[in-house]
PALUMDO-282517 format. One record per residue (C-alpha): x, y, z; residue in three letters; residue number from 0; chain. Coordinates in nm, 3 decimals. Layout:
+---------+---------+---------+------+-----+------+
!      xx !      yy !      zz ! code ! pos ! unit !
+---------+---------+---------+------+-----+------+
!       X !       Y !       Z !  ALA ! NUM !    A !
...
+---------+---------+---------+------+-----+------+
end
This chain:
+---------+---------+---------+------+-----+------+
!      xx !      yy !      zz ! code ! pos ! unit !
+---------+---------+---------+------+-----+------+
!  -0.279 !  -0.303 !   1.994 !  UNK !   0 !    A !
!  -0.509 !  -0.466 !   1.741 !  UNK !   1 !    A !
!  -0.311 !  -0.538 !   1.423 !  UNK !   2 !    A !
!  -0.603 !  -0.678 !   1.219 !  UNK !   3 !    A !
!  -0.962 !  -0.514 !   1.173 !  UNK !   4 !    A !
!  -1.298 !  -0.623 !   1.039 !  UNK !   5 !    A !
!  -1.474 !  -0.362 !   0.820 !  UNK !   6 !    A !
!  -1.778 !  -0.285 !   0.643 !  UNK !   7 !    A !
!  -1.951 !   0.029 !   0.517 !  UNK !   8 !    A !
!  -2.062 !   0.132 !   0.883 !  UNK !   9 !    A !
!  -1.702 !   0.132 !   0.989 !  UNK !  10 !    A !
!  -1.518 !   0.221 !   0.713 !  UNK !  11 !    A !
!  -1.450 !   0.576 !   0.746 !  UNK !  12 !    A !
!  -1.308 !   0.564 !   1.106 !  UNK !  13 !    A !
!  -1.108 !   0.226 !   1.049 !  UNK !  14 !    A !
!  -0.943 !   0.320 !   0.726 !  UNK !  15 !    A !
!  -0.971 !   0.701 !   0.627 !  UNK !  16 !    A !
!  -0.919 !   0.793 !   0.979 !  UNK !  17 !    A !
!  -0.678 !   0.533 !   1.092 !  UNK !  18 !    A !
!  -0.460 !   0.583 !   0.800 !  UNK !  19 !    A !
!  -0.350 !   0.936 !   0.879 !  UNK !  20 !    A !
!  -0.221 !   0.810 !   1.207 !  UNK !  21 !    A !
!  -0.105 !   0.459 !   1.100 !  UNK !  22 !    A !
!  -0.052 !   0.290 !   0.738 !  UNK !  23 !    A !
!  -0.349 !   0.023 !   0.651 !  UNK !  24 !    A !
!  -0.371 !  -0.219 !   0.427 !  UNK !  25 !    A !
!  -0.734 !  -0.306 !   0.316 !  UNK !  26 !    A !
!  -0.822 !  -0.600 !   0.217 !  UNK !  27 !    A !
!  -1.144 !  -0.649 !  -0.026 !  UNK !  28 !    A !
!  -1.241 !  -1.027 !  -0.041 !  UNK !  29 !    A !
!  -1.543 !  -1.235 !   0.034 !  UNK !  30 !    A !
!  -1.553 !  -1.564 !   0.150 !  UNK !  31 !    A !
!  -1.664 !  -1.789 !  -0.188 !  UNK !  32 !    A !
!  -1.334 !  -1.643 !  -0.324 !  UNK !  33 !    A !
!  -1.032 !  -1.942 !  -0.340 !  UNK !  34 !    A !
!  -0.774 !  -1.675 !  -0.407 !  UNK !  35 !    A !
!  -0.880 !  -1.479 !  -0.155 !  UNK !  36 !    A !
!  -0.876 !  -1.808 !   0.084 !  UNK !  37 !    A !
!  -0.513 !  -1.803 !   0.041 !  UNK !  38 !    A !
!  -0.380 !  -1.459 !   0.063 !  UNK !  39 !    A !
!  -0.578 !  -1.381 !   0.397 !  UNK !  40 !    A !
!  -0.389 !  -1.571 !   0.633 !  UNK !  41 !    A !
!  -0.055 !  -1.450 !   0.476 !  UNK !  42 !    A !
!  -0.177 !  -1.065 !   0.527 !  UNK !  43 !    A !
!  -0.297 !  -1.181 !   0.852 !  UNK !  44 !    A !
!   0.085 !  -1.350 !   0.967 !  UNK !  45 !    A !
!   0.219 !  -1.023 !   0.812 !  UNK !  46 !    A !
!   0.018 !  -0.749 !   1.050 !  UNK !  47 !    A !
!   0.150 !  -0.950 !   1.334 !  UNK !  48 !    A !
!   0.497 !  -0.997 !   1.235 !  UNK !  49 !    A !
!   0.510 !  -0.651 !   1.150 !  UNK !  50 !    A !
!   0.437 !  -0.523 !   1.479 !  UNK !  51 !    A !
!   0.233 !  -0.208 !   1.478 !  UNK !  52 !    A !
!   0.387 !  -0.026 !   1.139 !  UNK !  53 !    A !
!   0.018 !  -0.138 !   0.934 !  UNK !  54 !    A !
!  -0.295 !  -0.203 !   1.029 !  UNK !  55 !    A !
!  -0.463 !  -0.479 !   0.796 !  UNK !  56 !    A !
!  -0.847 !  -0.361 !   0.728 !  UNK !  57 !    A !
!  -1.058 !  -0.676 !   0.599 !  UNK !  58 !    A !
!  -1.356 !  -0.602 !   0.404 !  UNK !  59 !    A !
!  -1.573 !  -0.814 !   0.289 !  UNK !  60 !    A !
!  -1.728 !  -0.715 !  -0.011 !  UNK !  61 !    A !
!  -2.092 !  -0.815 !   0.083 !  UNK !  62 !    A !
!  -2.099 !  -0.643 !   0.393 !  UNK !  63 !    A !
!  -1.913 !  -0.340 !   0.230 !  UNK !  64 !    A !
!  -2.071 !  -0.286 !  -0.109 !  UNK !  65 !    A !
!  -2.051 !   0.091 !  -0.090 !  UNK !  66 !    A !
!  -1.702 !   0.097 !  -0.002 !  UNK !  67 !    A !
!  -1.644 !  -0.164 !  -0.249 !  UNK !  68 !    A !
!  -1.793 !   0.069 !  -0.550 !  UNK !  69 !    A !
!  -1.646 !   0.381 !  -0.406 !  UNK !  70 !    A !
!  -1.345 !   0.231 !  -0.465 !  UNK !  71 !    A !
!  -1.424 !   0.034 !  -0.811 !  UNK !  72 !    A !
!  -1.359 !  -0.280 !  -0.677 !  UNK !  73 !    A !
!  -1.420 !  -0.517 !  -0.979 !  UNK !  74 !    A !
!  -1.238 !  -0.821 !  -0.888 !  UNK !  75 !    A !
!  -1.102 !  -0.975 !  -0.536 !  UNK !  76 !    A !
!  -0.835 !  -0.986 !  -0.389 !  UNK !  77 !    A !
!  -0.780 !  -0.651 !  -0.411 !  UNK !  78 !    A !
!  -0.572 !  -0.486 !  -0.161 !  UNK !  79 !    A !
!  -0.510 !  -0.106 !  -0.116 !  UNK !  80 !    A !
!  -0.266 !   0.049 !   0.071 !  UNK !  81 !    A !
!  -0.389 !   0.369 !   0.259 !  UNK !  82 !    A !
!  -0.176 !   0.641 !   0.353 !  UNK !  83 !    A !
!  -0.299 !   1.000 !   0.486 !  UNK !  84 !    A !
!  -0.642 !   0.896 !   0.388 !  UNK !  85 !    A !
!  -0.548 !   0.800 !   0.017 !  UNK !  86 !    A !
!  -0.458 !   0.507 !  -0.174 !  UNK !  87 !    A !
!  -0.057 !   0.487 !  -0.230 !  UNK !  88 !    A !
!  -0.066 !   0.147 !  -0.370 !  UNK !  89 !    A !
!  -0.241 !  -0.137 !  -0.448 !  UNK !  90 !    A !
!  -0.210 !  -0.493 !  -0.635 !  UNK !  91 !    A !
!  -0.478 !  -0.751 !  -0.726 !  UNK !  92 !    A !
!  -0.521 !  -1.110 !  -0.707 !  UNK !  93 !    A !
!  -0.318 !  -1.358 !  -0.464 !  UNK !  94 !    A !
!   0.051 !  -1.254 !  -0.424 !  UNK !  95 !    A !
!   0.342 !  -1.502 !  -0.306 !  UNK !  96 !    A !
!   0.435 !  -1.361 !   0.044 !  UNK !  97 !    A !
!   0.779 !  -1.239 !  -0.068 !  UNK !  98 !    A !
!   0.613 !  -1.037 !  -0.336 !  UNK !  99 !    A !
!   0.371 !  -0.904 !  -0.040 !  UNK ! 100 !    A !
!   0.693 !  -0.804 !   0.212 !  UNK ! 101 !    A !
!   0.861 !  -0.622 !  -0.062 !  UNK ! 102 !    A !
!   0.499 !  -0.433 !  -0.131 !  UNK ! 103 !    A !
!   0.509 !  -0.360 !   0.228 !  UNK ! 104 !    A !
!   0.850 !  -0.287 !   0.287 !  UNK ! 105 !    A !
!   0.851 !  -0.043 !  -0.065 !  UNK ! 106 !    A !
!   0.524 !   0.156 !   0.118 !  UNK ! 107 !    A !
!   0.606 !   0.142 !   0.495 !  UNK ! 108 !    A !
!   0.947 !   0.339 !   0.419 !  UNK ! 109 !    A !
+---------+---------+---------+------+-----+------+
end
């Protein structure tokens, strides 16, 4: 199973509405001139693998998502959402230590 997902506004719907009635996922909105998000991907990244299966982590890249990104009032990056049923349960902005991130996870996964 794939633990980690690239998204943009053609794939949206099916990899993170869809999938998140099945399966938790974690979305990630960041672009690539973004330091802070430079630093938190590869933790979220580590994370969906050492968690096995129970989330799916959804990266979106704002420029290649823009609808998604003002559906969902993205106004600054990282921002990462936490779909569950096909609605947001959670969310936090900017770059997180990755204790802070497992006890985010571990608070929505239950």
């Amino acid at each position: 199973m794939e633990f980690v997902a690239d998204v943009n506004d053609k794939n949206f719907e099916k990899e993170v509405i869809e999938k998140s009635k099945k399966i938790s996922v974690v979305a990630d909105f960041w672009a690539s001139w973004c330091s802070p998000c430079l630093m938190l991907s590869p933790i979220l990244e580590k994370l969906a693998k050492e968690y096995n299966g129970k989330f799916i982590l959804a990266k979106i890249n704002v420029n290649s998502a823009e609808a998604a990104s003002k559906k969902y009032s993205i106004m600054s990056i990282p921002n990462v959402k936490f779909f569950k049923n096909a609605r947001i349960v959670d969310e936090f902005i900017g770059a997180l230590p990755e204790a802070n991130i497992r006890k985010w996870l571990d608070k929505n996964l239950k």
